[in-house]
N, C-alpha and C positions, 0 to 999 in steps of 0.2 A: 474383671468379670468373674461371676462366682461360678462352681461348677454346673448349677441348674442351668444359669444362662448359658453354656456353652452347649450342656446337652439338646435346650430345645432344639437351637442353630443347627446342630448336625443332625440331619436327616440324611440318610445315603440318598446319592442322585448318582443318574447317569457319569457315565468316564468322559471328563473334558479334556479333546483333542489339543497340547500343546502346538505351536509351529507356528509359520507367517502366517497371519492374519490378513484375509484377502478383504474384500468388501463385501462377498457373500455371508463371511465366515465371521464377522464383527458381533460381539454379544453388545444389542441397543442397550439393555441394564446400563453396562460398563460405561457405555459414553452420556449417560444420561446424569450418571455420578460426579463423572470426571468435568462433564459441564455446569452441575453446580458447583463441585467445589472449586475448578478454578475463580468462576463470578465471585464465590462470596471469601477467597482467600484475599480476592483486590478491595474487600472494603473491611478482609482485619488489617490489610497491609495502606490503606490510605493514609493515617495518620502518619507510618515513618516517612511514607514519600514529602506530607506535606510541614512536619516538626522535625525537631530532635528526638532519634531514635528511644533515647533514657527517658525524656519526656513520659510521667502517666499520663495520660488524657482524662482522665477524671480527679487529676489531686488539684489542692488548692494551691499548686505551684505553676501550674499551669497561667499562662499570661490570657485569659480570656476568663469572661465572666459562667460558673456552671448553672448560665440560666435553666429552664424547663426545656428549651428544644435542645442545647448541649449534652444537655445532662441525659435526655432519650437517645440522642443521637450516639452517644458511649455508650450507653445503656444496651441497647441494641447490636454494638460490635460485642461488649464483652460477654452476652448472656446467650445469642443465639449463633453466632459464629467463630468466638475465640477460641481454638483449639479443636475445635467440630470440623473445618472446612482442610484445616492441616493434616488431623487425624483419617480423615477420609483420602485427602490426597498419599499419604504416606501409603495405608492399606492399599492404594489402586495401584501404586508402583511395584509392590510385593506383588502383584497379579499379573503385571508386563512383565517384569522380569519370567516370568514360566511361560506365556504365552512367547515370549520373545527366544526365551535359549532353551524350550521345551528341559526335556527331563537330563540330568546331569551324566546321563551315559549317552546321551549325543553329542559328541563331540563338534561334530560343524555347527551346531547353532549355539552350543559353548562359547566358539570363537565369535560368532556374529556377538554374541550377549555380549563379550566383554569389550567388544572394539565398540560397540553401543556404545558402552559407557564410558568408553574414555572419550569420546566424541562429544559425550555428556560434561565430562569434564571440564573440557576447551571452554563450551558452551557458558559450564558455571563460571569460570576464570572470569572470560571476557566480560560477561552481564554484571558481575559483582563488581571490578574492577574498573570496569570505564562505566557503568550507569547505577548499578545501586546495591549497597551494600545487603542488601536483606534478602540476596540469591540465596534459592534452595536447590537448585541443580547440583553443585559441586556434594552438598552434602548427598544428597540422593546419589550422585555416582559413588561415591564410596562405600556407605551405606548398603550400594546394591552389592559391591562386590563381596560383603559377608551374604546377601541372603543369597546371591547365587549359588553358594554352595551347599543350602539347605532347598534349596526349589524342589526336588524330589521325597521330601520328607512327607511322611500321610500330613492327613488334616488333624489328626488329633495333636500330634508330636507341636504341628506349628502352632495350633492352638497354646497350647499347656506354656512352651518354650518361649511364646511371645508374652501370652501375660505374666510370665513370670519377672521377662524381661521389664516390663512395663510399669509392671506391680514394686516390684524393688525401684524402680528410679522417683515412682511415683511418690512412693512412704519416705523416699530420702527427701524429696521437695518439699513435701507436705509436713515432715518434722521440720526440715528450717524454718516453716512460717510457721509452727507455731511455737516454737521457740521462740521466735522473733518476737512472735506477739503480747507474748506472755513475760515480756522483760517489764522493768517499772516504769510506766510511762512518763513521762515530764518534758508540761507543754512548753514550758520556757523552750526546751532545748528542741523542742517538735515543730515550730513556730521557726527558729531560727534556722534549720532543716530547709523548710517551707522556703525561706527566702534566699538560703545559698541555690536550691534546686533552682528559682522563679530566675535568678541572678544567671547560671549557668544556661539556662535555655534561650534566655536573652543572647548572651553570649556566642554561641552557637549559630544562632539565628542572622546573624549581624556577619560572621563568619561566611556564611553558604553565600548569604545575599551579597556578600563583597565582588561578586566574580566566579567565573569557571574554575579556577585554581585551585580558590577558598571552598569553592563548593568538595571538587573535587578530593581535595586535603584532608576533613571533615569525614568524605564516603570512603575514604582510605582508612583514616583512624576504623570506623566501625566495622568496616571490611575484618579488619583485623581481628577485633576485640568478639564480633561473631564467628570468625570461623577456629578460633581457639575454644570458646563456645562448644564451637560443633565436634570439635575433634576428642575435647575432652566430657560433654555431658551429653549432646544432643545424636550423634549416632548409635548410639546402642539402641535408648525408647524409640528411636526411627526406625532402626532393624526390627526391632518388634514389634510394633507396627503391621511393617511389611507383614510380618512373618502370618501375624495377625490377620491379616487382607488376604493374605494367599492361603491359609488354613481357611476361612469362608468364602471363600471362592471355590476351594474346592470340596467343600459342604453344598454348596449352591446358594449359598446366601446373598453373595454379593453381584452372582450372576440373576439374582431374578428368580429362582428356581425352588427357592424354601417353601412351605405352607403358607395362605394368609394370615392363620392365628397366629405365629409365629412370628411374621413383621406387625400385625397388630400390637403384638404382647408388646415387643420393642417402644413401638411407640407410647404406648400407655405408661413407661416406666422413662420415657426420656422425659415427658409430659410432667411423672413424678417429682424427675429433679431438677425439673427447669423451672419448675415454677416456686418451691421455698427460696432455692439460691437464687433466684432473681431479685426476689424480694429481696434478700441479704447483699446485691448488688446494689441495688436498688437504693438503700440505708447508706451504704460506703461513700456515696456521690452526697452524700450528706453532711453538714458540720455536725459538731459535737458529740464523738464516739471514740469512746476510746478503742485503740487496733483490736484488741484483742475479740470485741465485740461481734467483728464483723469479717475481719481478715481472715481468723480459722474457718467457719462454715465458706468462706467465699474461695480458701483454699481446698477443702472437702470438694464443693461444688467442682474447681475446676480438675481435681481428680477424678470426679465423676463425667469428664467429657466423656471417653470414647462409647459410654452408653449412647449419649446424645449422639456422636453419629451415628452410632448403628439403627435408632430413631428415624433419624433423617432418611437412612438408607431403606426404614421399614417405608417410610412414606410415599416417597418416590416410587415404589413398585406399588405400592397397593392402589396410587394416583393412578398409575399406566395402567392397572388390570381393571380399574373400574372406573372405566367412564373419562377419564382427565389425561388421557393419555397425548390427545392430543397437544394437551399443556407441557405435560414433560417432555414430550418430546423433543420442543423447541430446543430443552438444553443439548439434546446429542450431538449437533453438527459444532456446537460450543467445545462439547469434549474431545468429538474428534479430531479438533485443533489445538487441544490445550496449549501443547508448548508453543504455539504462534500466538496464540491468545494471550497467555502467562509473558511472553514478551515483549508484547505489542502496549500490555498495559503497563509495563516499565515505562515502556519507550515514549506513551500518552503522557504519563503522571510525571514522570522526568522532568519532560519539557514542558510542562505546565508549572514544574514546581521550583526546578532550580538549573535546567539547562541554559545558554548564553541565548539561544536562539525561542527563548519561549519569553511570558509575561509577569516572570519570575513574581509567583506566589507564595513563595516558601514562608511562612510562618506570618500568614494572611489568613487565611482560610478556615476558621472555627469547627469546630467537629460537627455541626448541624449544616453549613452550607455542604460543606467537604459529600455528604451525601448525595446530593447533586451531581456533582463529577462521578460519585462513583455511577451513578443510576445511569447518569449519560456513558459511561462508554461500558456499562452493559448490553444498553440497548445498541450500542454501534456493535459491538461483537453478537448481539443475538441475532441482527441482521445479515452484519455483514457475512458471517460464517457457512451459512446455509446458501447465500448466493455465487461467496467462492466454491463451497463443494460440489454445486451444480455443472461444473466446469470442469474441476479439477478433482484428482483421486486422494491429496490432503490437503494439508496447507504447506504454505510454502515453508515454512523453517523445518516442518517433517521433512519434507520432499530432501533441504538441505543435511538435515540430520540423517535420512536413511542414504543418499550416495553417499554420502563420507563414511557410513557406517559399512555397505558392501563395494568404495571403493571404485564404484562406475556409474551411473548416469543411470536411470530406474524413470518409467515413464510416468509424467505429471499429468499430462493432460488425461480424459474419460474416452475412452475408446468406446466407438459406436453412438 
């Protein structure tokens, strides 16, 4: 983000109250975000449930044909949700954490913040290791235990300190691709590439479908190989992130509370660069290009997400303040539940994809039908969410996550 961008963003706003978070005291913004981005993290996260995780879904190693609905239907994860719905989620957990352990000279919600997150932990453990390896819980608890000790820094400090974070791991990614891409191409040897990959995801594929074991065996390898991943490249850009989300947040950006010009301008500029890099997405899904053609501006593009959410984030508010609010609003009681949601749709896609007890689809499913499931168990969480919260004061894996967090029994049901 360049410095003009950060100055619009900060407009001084009112002092946002840290502390537990009652149902009076809930900012709608926050769960309207957190409810999109869980929905549209489960249709960046559908292909690993239903391939092999290494699998591209748009390369020509891919074991299906990139007819025209394939080809949209990639087209559409990589250009309007890949790293948009992650980026937003990361920003919103930089916001709980301060909401959660307020300011870092309060000691007792210190303690709560951090028995949080090792309850977080357990959480990420179990989801990664018995159901699928693409959990971001455990990283997010670690993760948060650097930003908790920045939660009390102004808005500028986290600003500056996150992009810088971000910026540097950014230019490190972005010089290996185009490094990469700028080697001498040769298709003999690109070809032959092509068919170890097409060989290897067979492979794979044949593996999970053997059985629970096989399956299992498979989401352990990868367990691994991401969370080495995480520990070595993906918590830092996460921390800043955070850092990122809690610096606009406490601008008021992310609460809702910025100028409209100012989510306008966002939008006009995520607008900017979604639509050249599309096109350059667009071409990639294409034969006969060499990398270097298409890889670097598609690498560019994907450094330019976090514009695109903040985009998205313009949208969503200016939906709710005029006229559509009724629309977004649907996603709140979604976000309100995220982590029930976020694990509900494991627990869906799992057993649809590769559990003993489901109709084991795993490496059936084309990127165009795959759509379909994700659409259907949106619509099952856009309902169902709003009907359990009718009743109850979260969802149930909160309810689970906050006794373990304070240690005693905290009331579920809606009094009165």
């Amino acid at each position: 983000m360049t410095e003009a961008a950060v100055a619009i963003a900060v407009e001084p706003q009112p002092a946002l109250k840290p502390g537990p978070v009652s149902r009076a005291d809930r900012i709608e913004t926050l769960d309207v975000l957190r409810g999109f981005a869980v929905l549209g993290i489960l249709a960046v996260n559908a292909m690993a449930f239903a391939w092999p995780a290494m699998m591209d879904a748009g390369s020509m190693a891919a074991p299906y044909a990139l007819d025209t609905a394939n080809s949209w239907a990639v087209w559409a994860v990589e250009v309007l949700l890949h790293n948009k719905c992650r980026t937003l989620f990361s920003m919103l957990f930089g916001v709980s954490i301060f909401l959660v352990g307020g300011e870092r000279s309060d000691k007792a919600r210190g303690a709560i913040l951090r028995r949080r997150l090792l309850v977080l932990a357990i959480f990420g453990l179990l989801h990664g290791l018995a159901l699928w390896f693409g959990d971001i819980l455990l990283l997010y608890a670690w993760s948060g235990v650097f930003m908790m000790l920045c939660r009390s820094w102004s808005p500028k400090r986290l600003l500056w300190t996150g992009i810088g974070i971000v910026t540097a791991f950014t230019l490190l990614e972005l010089g290996g691709n185009v490094f990469s891409s700028l080697q001498p191409y040769d298709a003999a040897k690109g070809a032959a590439e092509v068919a170890k990959q097409a060989a290897a995801t067979l492979k794979t594929v044949e593996a999970v479908r053997s059985g629970w074991a096989g399956a299992m065996f498979e989401n352990l390898k990868m367990w691994g190989i991401v969370q080495g991943m995480s520990a070595v490249l993906f918590v830092f850009p996460t921390v800043g992130l955070m850092m990122i989300g809690l610096g606009l947040f406490k601008t008021g950006y992310l609460a809702g509370r910025s100028s409209a010009w100012v989510y306008g301008l966002m939008v006009v500029v995520g607008i900017a660069i979604t639509v050249p890099f599309g096109w350059y997405n667009w071409l990639d899904l294409l034969p006969g290009h060499a990398p270097a053609e298409i890889y670097i501006p598609r690498s560019i593009g994907d450094a330019l997400a976090p514009f695109c959410t903040l985009a998205y984030v313009g949208l969503l508010v200016l939906m709710t303040r005029y006229g559509l609010g009724w629309l977004t609003r649907r996603l709140a009681p979604v976000g309100k539940m995220a982590f029930t949601n976020y694990l509900t749709q494991t627990l869906i896609m799992t057993s649809l994809f590769y559990m003993p007890w489901g109709p084991l689809l795993y490496g059936k499913v084309e990127p165009a039908p795959l759509w379909g499931i994700v659409g259907a168990v949106w619509l099952l969480q856009l309902i169902w969410s709003p009907l359990w919260l009718s009743v109850f004061e979260m969802g149930p894996l909160e309810w689970v996550w906050r006794c373990l967090t304070y240690g005693r029994f905290v009331p579920l049901l809606k009094r009165g």
